[in-house]
MIKOL-334594 format. One record per atom (N, C-alpha, C): residue in one letter; x, y, z. Coordinates in pm, whole numbers, plus 32768, in hexadecimal, padded with zeros to 4 digits. Each point is the difference from the previous one (the first is absolute). Last residue first. Example, Ala and Ser with C-alpha at 12.3 -4.5 7.8 and 13.67 -1.06 7.14 Angstrom:
2
S85057F1F82C4/S805280778006/S7FB3806D8049/A801D7DC47FF9/A7FA780778000/A805A80788000/
END
This chain:
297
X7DA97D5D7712/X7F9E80368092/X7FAD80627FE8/X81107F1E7E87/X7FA27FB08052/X7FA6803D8068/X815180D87F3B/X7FB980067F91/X7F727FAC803C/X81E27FBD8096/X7FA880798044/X7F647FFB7FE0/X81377ED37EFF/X7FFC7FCA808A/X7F90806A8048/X80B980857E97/X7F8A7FA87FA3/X7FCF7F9480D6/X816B81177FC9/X7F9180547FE4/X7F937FD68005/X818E7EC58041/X7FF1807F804D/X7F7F80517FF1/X80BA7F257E76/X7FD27FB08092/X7FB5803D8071/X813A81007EFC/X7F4F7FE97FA0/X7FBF7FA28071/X817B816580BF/X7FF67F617FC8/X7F557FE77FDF/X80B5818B80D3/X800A801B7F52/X7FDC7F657FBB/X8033804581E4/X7F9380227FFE/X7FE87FEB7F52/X81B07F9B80C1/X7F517FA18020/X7FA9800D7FDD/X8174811A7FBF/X80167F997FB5/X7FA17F99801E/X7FFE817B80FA/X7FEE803A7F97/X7FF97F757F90/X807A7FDD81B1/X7F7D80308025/X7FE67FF17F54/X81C47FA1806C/X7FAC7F807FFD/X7F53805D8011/X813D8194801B/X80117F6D7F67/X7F9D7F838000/X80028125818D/X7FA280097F88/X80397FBD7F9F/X81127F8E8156/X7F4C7FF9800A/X7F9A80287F9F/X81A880647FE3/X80207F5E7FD8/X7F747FE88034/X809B81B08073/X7FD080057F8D/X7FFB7F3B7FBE/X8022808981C0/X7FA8802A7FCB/X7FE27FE97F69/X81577F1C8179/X7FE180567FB4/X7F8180027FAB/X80C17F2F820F/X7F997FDB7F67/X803480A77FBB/X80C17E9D81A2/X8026809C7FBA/X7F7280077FA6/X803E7EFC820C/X802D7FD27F76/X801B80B47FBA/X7F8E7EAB820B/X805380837FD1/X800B7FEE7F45/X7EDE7EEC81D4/X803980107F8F/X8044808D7FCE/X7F4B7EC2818F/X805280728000/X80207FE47F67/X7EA57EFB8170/X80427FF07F9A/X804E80B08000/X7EE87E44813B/X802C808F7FF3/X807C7FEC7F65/X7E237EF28119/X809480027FD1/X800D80888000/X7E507ECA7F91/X80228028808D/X80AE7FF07FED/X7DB07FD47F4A/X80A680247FDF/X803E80328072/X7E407EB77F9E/X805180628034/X80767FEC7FBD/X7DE77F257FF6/X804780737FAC/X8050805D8067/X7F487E048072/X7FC580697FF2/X807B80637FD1/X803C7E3D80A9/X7F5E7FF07FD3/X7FCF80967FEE/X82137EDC7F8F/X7FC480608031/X7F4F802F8008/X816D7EC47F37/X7F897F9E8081/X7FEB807C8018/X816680677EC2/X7F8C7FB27FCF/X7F557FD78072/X817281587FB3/X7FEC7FD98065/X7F907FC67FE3/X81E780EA7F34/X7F8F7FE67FD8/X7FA67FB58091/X81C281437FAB/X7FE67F888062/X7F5780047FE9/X81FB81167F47/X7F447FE57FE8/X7FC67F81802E/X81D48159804E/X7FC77F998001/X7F5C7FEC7FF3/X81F680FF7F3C/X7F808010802E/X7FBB7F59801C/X81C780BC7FD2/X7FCF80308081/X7F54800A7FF4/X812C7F7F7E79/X803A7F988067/X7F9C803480A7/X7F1180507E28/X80808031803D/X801E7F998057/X7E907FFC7EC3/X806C7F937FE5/X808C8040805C/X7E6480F57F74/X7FE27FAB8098/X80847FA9801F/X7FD881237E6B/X804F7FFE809E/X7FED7FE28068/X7F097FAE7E54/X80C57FEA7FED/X802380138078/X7DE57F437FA3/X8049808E8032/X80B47FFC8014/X7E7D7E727FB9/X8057803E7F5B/X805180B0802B/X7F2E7EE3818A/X80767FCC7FB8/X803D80547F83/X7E4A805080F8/X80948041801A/X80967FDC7FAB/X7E5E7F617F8A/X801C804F7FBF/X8050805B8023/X7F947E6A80DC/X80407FDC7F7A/X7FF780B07FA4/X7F7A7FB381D8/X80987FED7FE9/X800C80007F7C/X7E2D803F8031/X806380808032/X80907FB97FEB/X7F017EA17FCD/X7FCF80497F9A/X8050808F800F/X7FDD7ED58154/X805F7FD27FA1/X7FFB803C7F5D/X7EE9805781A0/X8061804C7FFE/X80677FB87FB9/X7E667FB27F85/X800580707FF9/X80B580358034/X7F647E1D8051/X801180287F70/X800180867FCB/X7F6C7F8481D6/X80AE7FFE7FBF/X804880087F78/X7E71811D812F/X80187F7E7FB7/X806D7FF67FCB/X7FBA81688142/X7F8F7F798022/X801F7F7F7FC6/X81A681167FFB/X7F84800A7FAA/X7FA87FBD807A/X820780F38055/X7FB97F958000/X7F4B801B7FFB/X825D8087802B/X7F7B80457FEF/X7FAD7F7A7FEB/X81F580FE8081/X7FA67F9D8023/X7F86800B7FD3/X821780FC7FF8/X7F3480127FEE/X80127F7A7FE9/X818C81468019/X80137F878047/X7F737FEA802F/X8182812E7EB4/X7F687FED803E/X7FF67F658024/X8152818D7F15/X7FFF7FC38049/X7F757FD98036/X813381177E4E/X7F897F998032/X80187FB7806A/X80DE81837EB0/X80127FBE8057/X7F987F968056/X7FCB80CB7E3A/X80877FDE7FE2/X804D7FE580B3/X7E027FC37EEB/X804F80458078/X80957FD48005/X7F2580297E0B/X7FB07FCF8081/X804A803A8065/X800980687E25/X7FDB8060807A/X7FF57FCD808C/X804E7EF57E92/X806F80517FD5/X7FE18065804E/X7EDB7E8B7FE7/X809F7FFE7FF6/X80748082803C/X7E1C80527FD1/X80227FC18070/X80947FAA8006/X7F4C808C7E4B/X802A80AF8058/X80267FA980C4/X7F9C7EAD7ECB/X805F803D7F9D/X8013806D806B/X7E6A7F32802E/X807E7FD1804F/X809C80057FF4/X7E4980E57F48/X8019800A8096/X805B7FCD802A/X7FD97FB37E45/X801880797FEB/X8041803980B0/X7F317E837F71/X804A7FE77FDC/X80668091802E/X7E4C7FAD8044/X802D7FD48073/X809880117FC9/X7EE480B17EAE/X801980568070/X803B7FBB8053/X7FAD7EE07E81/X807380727FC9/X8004806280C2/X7EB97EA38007/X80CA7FA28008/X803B80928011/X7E2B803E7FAF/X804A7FF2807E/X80787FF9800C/X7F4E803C7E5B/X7FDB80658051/X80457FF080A5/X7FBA7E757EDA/X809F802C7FC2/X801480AD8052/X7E607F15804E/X80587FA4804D/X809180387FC2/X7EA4809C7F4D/X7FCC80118089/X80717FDB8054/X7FCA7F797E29/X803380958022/X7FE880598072/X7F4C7E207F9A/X80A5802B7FEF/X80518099801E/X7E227EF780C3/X801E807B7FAF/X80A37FD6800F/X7EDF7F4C813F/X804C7F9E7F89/X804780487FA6/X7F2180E88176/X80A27FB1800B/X801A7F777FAC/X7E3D80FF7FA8/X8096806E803B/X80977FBA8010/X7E807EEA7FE8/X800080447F71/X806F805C8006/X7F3D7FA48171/X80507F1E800A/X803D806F7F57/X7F1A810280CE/X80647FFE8048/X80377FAA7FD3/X7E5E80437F76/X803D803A7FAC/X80BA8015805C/X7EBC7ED18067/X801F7FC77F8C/X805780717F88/X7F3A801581F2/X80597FE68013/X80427FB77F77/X7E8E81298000/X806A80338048/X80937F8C8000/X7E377F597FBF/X801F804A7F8D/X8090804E8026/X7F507F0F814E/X804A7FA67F9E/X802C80467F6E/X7F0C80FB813D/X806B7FDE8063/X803C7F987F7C/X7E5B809C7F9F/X807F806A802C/X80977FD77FFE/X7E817EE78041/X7FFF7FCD7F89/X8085808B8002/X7F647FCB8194/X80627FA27FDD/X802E7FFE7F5C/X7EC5815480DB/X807D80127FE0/X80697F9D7FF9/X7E307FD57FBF/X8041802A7F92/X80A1802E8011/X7F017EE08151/X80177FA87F8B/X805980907F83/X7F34809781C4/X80797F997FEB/X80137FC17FC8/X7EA48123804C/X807C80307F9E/X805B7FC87FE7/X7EA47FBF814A/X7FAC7FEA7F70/X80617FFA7FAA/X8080804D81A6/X7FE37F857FE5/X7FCC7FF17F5C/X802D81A080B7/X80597FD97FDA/X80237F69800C/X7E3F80EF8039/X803A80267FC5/X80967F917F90/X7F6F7FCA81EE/X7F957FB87F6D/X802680357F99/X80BB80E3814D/X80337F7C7FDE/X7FC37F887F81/X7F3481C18072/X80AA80057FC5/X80307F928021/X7E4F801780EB/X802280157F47/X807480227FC5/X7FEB7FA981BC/X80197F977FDF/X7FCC802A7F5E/X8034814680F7/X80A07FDB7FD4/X7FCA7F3F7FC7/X7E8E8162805F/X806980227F8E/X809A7FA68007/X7EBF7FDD8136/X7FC47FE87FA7/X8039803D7F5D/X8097805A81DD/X80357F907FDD/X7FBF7FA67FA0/X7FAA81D08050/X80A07FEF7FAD/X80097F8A801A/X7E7580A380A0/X800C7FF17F7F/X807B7FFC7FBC/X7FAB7FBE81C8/X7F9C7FA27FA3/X802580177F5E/X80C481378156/X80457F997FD2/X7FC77F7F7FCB/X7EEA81AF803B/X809080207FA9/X80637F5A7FD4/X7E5A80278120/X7FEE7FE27FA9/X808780167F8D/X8035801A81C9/X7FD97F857FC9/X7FE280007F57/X805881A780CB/X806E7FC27FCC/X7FDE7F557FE2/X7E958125807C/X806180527F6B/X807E7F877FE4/X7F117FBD81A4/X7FBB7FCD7F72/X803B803F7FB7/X80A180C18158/X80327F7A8029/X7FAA7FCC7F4B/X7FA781A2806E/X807B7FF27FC1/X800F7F5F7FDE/X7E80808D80E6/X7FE880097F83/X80AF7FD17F86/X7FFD802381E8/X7FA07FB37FC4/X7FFB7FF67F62/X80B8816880F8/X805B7FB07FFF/X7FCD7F427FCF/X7EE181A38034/X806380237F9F/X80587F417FD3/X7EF8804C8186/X7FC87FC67FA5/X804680107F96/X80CB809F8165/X7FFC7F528004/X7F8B7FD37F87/X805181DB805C/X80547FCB7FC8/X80147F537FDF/X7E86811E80C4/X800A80077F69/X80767FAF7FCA/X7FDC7FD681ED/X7FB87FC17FB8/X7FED80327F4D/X80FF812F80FA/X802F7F7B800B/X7FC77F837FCE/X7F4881A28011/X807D802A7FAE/X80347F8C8016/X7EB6801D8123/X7FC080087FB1/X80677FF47F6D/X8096805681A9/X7FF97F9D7FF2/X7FAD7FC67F61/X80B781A6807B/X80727FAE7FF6/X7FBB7F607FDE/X7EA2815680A4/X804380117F64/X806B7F8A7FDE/X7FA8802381E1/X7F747FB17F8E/X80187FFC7F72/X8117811C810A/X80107F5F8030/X7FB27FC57FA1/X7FBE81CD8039/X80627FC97F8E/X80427F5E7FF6/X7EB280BC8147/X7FD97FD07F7B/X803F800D7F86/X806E7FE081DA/X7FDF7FC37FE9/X7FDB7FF47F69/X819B8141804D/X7F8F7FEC804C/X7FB17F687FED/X823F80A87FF4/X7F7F7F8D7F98/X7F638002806B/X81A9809B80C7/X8009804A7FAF/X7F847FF87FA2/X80AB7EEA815B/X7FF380818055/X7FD180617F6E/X80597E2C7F9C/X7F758018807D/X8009809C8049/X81837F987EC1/X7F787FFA7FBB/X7F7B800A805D/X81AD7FF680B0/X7FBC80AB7FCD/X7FAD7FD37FC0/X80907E8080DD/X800380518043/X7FC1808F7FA9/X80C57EBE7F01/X7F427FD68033/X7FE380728077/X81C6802D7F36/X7F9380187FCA/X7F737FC28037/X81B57F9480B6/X7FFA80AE8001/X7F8280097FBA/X80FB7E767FD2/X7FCF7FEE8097/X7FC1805F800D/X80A280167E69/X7FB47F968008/X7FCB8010809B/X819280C57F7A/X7F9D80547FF3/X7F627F978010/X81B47F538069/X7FCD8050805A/X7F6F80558009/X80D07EAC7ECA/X7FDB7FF1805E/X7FB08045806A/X811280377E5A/X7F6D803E7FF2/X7FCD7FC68061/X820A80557F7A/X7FA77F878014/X7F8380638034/X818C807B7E45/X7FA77FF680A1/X7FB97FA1803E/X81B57F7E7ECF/X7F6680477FEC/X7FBD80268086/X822F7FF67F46/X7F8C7FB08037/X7F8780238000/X818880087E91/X7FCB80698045/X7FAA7FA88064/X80EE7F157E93/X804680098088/X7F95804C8044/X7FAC801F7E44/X7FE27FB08023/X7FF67FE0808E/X80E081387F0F/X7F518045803B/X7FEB7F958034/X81C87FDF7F8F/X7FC880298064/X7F8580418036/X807E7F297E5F/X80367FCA808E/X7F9C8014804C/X801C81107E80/X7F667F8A8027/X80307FAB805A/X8152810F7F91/X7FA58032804F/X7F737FD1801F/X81A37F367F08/X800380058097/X7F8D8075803D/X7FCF7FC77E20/X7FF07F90804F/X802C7FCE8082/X8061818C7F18/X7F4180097FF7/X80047F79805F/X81A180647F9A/X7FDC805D8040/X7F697FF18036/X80DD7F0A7EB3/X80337FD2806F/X7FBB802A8046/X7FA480AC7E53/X7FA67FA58058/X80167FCC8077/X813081307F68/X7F7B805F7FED/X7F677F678042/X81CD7FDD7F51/X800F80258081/X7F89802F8021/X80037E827EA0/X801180858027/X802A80358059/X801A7DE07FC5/X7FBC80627FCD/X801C80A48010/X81187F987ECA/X7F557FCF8010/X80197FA1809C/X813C81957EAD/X7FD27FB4808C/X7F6A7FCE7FFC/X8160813D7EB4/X7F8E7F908013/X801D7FC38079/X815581247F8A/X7F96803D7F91/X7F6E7FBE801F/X821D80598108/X7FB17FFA8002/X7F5B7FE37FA0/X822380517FB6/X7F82805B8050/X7F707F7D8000/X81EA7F9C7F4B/X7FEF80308085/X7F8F8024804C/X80357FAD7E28/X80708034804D/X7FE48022808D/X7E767F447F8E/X8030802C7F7F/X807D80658039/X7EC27E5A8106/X805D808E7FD5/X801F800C7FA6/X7E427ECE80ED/X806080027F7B/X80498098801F/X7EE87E588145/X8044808F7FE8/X803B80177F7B/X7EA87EE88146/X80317FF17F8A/X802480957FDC/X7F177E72818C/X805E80867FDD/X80527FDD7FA5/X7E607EF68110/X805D801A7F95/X801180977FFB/X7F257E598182/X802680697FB4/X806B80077FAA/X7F627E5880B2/X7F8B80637FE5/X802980827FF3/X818D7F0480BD/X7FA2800A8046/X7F57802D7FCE/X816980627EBC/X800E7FE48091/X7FCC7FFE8052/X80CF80947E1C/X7F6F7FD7803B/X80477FB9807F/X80A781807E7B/X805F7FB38087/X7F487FBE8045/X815380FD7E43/X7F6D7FF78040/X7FF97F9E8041/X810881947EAB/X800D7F86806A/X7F877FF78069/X8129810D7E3D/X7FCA7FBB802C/X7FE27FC38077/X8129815F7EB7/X800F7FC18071/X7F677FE8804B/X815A81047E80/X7F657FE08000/X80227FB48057/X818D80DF7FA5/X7FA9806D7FD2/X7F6F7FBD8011/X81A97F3580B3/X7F9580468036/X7FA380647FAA/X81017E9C7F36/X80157FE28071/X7F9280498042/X7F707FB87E34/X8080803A8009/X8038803180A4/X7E747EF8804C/X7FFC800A7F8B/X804C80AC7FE1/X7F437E448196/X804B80857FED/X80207FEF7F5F/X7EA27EF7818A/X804580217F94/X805580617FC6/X7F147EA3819D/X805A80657FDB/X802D7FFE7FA0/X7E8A7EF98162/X804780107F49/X8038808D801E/X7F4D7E868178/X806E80737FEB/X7FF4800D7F6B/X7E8B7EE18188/X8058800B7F7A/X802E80797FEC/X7F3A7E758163/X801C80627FDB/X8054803E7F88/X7E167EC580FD/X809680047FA3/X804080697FF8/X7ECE7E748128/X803080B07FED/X805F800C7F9E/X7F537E2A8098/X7F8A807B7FA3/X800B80797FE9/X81507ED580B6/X7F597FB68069/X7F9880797FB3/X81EE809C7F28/X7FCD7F858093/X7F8280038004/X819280F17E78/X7F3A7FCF8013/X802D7F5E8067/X811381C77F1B/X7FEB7F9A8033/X7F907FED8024/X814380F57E80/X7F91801C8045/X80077F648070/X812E81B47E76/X7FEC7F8A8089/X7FB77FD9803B/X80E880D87E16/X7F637FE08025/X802B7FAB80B2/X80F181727E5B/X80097FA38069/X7F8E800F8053/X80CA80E67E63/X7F877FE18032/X800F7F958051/X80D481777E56/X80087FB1804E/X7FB87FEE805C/X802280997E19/X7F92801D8057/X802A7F878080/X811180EF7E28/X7FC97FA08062/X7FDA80178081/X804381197E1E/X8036800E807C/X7FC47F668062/X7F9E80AB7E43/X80437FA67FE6/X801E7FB38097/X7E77811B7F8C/X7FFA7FA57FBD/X80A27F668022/X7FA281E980BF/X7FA17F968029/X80277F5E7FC2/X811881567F9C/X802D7FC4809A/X7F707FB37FF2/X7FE580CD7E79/X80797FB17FE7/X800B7FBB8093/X7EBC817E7FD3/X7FE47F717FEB/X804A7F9A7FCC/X809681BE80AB/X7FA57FA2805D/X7FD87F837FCD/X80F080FC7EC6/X80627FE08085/X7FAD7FA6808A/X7F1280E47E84/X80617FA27FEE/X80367FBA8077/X7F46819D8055/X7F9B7F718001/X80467F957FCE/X8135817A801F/X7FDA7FC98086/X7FA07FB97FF0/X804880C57E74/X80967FB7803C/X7FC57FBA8064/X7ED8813A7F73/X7FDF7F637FB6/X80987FBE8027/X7FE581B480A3/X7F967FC48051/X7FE77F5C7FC4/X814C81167F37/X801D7FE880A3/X7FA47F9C801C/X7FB480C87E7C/X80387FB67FD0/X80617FBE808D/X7ECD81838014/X7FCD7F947FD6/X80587F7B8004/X80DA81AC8062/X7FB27FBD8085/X7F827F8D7FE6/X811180B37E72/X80377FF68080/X7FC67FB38068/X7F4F80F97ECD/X80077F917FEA/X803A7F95801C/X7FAB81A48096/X7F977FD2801B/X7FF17F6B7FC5/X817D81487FBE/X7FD07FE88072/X7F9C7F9F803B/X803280967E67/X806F7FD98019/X7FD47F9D8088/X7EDA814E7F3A/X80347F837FF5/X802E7F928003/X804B81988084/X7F80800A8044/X7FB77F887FEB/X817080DC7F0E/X80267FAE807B/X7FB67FED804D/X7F6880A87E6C/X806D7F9A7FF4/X7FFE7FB6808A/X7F3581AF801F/X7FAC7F877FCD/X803B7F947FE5/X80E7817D8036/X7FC27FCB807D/X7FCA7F9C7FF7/X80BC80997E99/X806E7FD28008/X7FA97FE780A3/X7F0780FC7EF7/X80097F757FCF/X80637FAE8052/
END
């Protein structure tokens, strides 16, 4: 008995270890802060971008790097190594389709000059005759093809103008569609509880963006709409953002601009904790509003 005790013992032991240490894990997830610094720049259409994250200093460690059309993305876990995209394994594949590519091809010149020669030394007359006979079957073959396909594309361009006719015919029901649609949209955002659904989550987003936003910020972007009322439409919802309001950031709107660019560089650095994420996750989601908002899709 007295084995069995400590056999127990023991075992309750190494239980009551193993739930210490999940504890313990999901206290760092939850409380521990998730630091993250963002750097990217963008010229004449290239952009480049740095994220680096680290989480309890080195025990998790992030990072992913675009450049030039490529990306690399690494995650360590103390140190080691755990994820890489892409692979070493595709790198590998893809400098070797390189070089099949690179490979040069024979040239068939020579042999060309080389064959009529053995064919007349080799080809009696009346395998000649055969070849030829085998040639004319083919040109009639090739006849018959030619009409296969006339008639093939006769009949697909007798099918597309019936699919237009078709969808000429249709163009009255999907207008009637189209207004029905847009009466249950005009219905959606009259909805009170559609609109108290939004406020409560933006409310919520800009509450955690307070208080998570980037606690160092530097950026110096330019940007500009086809239309100007669009890109006065973007400034105004940059505006409601708290840390655009740094002394080192500049936002340079571009009204006379005749086509869609961004163009600048930025460096942000901030903290986020986890568990203040799920809080606002949990307190959104529980909201009646909210449900009754989903409930829709």
């Amino acid at each position: 008995m007295t084995v069995l005790l400590s056999i127990l013992k023991i075992l309750g032991i190494i239980l009551l270890c193993i739930l210490g240490l999940l504890v313990l894990l999901i206290m760092l997830l939850l409380f521990a802060p998730v630091s993250y610094r963002i750097r990217g720049e963008t010229r004449q259409g290239q952009t480049t971008l740095k994220v680096h994250g680290a989480w309890c200093l080195i025990a998790m460690r992030f990072s992913f790097l675009m450049e030039q059309g490529k990306q690399l993305a690494v995650l360590k876990i103390f140190g080691i190594k755990a994820w890489k995209y892409p692979s070493d394994e595709k790198a590998k594949q893809k400098v070797e389709k390189k070089k099949v590519k690179k490979k040069p091809k024979k040239k068939s010149g020579e042999k060309s000059h080389k064959e009529p020669e053995k064919d007349l030394e080799q080809n009696p007359p009346a395998v000649v005759q055969e070849e030829q006979t085998e040639k004319q079957h083919e040109q009639k073959r090739q006849k018959k093809t030619y009409k296969k396909k006339f008639v093939s594309v006769f009949g697909k361009i007798s099918k597309t103008i019936r699919s237009i006719v078709e969808k000429i015919k249709a163009i009255p029901q999907k207008a009637k569609n189209i207004g029905s649609k847009i009466k249950k949209v005009n219905q959606w955002i009259q909805d009170e509880q559609n609109r108290s659904a939004v406020r409560f989550a933006l409310g919520k987003v800009i509450g955690l963006l307070k208080k998570y936003g980037p606690k160092h910020m530097k950026a110096d972007v330019a940007y500009g709409m086809e239309d100007p009322a669009a890109t006065g439409q973007v400034l105004a919802v940059l505006s409601v953002l708290p840390f655009l309001y740094y002394d080192k950031v500049s936002i340079m709107p571009d009204f006379e601009a005749e086509r869609f660019y961004i163009e600048g560089s930025w460096d942000i650095k901030g903290r986020i904790q986890v568990i203040h994420l799920l809080k606002a996750a949990i307190q959104i989601w529980r909201n009646p509003d909210v449900k009754h908002f989903i409930k829709q899709f």
